[in-house]
Structure formats: C-alpha cells, structure tokens
C-alpha positions as CSV (number, residue, x, y, z in Angstrom):
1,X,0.0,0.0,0.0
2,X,1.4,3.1,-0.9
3,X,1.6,6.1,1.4
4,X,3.0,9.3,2.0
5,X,5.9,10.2,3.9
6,X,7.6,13.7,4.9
7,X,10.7,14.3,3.7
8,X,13.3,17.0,5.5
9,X,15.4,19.3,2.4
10,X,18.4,21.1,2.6
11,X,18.2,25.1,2.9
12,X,16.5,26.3,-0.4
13,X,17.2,23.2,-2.7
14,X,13.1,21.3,-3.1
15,X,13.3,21.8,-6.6
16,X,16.7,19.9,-6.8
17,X,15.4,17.1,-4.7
18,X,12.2,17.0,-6.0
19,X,13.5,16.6,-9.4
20,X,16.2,13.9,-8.3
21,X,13.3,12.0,-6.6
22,X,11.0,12.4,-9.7
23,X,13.5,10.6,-11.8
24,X,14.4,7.4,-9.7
25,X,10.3,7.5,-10.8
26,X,8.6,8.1,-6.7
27,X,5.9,10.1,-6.5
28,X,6.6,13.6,-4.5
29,X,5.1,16.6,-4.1
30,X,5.7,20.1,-2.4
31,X,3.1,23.0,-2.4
32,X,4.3,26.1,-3.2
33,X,2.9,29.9,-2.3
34,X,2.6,32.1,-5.2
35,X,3.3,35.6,-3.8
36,X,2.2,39.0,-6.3
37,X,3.5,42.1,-4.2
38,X,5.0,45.6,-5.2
39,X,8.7,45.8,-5.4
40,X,9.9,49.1,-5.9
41,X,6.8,50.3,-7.1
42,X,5.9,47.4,-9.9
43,X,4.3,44.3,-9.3
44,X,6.0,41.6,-8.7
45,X,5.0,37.7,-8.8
46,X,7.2,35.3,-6.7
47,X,6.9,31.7,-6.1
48,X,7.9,29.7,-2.6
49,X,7.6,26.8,-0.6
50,X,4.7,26.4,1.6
51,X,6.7,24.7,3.8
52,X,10.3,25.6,3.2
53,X,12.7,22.6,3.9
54,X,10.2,19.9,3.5
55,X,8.5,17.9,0.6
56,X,6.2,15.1,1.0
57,X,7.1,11.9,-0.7
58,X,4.9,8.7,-1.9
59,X,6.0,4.8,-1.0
60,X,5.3,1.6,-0.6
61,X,5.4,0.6,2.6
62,X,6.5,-2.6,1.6
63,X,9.1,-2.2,-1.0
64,X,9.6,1.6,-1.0
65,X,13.0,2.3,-1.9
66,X,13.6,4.6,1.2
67,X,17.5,4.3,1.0
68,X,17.0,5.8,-2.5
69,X,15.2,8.7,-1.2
70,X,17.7,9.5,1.7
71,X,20.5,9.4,-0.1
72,X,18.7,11.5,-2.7
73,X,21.0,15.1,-4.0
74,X,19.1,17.8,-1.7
75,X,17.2,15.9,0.6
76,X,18.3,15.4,4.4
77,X,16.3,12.5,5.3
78,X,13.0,11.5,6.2
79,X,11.1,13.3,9.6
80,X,10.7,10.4,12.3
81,X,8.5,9.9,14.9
82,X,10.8,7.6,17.1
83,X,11.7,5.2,15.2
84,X,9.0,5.7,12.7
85,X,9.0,7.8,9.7
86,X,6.3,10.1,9.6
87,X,3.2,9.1,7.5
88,X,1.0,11.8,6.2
89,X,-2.7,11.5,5.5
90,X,-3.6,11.0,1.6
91,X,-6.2,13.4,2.6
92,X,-4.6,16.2,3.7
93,X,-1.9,16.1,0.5
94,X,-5.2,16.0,-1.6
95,X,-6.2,18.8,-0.5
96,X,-3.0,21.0,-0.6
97,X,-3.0,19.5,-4.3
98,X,-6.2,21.1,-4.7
99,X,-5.9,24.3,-2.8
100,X,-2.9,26.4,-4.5
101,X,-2.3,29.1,-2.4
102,X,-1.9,32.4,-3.5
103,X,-1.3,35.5,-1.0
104,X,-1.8,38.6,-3.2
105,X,-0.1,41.9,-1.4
106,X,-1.0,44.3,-4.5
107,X,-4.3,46.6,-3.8
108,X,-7.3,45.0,-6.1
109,X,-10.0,47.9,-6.8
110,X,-12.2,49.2,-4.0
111,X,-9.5,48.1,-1.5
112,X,-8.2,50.5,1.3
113,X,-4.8,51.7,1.1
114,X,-2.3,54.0,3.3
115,X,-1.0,57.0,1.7
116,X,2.0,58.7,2.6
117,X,4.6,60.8,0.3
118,X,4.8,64.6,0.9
119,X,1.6,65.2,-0.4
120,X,-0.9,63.4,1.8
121,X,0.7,61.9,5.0
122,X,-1.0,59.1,6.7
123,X,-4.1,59.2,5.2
124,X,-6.4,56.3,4.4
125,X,-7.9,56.3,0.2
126,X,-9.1,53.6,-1.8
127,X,-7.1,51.6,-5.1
128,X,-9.2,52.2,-8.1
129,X,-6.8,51.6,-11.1
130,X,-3.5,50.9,-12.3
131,X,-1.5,54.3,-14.2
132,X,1.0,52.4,-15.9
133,X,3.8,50.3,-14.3
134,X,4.6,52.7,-11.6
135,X,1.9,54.4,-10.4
136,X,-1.6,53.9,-9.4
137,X,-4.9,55.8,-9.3
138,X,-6.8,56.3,-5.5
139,X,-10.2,58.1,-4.8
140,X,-9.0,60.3,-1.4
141,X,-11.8,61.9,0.0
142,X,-11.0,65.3,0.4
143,X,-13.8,68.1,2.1
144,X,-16.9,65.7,1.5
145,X,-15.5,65.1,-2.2
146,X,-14.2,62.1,-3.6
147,X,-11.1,63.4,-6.0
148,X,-9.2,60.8,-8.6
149,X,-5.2,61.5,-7.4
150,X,-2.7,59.1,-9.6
151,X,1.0,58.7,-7.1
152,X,3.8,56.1,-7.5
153,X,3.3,52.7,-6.3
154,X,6.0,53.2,-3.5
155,X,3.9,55.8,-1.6
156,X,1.2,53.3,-0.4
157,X,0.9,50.2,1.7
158,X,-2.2,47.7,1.5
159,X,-3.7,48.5,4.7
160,X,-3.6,44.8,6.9
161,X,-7.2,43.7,8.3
C-alpha cells in the first residue's frame, strides 16, 4: 500500500530534490505559495515553498526504496516519529494538491490603502486603477469630495485587516 511520507530538504534546494526523486520515478510533491506584491513600485509575482525545507514523498510501505530517497541530491532524510518515519494522510496532500495558495499583497480595486509621500501623509484612500507600471490611481476623500489623485506605487501600503 502506498503512502505518504515527509521528507526533510536542505536550505532552499526542493526543486533539486524533487527533481532527483522524480527521476528514480517516486511520486513527490511540495506546495508552493505564489506571492504578487510591489517591489519598488511594480508588481512583482514570486513563487515559494509552503513549507520551506520539507516535501512530502509517496512509497510503498512494503518495498519503497527509502534508501533511495535518503541518499537523494538535496534531501536530508525523512522526519521520524521515534523510530518511525512520519506518514501523512492522503487526505490532507489531496487537498494541498487542490488548494494552490496564493497570498496577493498588490491593492485590487475598492481596497483600502495608506497614503504617505509629501503630499498626503498618513491618510487612508481607496485603489481604483493601475497608471501604468509605476503608479496607481486612488479616490481620497478630500472636504466631503471624492477626487481621482494618480501617485507612485512606492507611496502606499495595502492597509492589513
């Protein structure tokens, strides 16, 4: 019966030992966080491990080649419980297969952002459009008017529920 095991990596190499495991043909998987944020004032889109340092691997319990695995380019060895290796519910890695995770940090329209450059300091608008690669347009509320003002990407934070 085959089941899933977690796998410990070494510092920032998953792809490497994913790669290596993929082609002695084991099953493995590792979910990864797509991140979109602003990065000197342009959008940015990164991609990371959920779970930096660890990967999840499918054996047989029977006839899994686990020596194989250890002694794998990039991977440090399997997570133990005792003298167990740790087994990981097929359910649970379903559902990080199904669930991609995505943490967006760049304003979507009609959210609230914090303004501060030597125009407006500290004050609280709301994202209503990109203005090119750089720059954005807000609505700012200004003496009971709503007034379009376009500024640079770099002079506002996503304000954090």
């Amino acid at each position: 019966m085959k089941t899933w095991y977690l796998v410990t990596c070494k510092s920032r190499q998953e792809d490497r030992a994913v790669t290596n495991i993929c082609n002695q043909e084991i099953e493995c998987f590792y979910p990864k966080l797509t991140t979109e944020r602003l990065q000197r004032g342009r959008k940015t889109t990164k991609e990371s491990a959920l779970f930096p340092g660890y990967l999840f691997v499918c054996l047989d319990d029977e006839n899994g080649n686990f020596s194989g695995v250890k002694n794998t380019r990039g991977v440090n060895g399997f997570v133990t419980y005792g003298s167990r290796y740790q087994k990981i519910p097929s359910e649970l890695i379903n559902s990080l297969m199904r669930d991609r995770t995505v943490e967006n940090l760049v304003p979507k329209s009609g959210d609230v952002v914090h303004v501060n450059n030597l125009s407006f300091k500290n004050i609280e608008a709301i994202y209503k459009e990109p203005d090119g690669d750089i720059r954005s347009i807000l609505l700012i509320n200004m003496l009971n008017k709503t007034v379009e003002v376009s500024i640079e990407n770099t002079d506002m934070t996503l304000r954090k529920e």
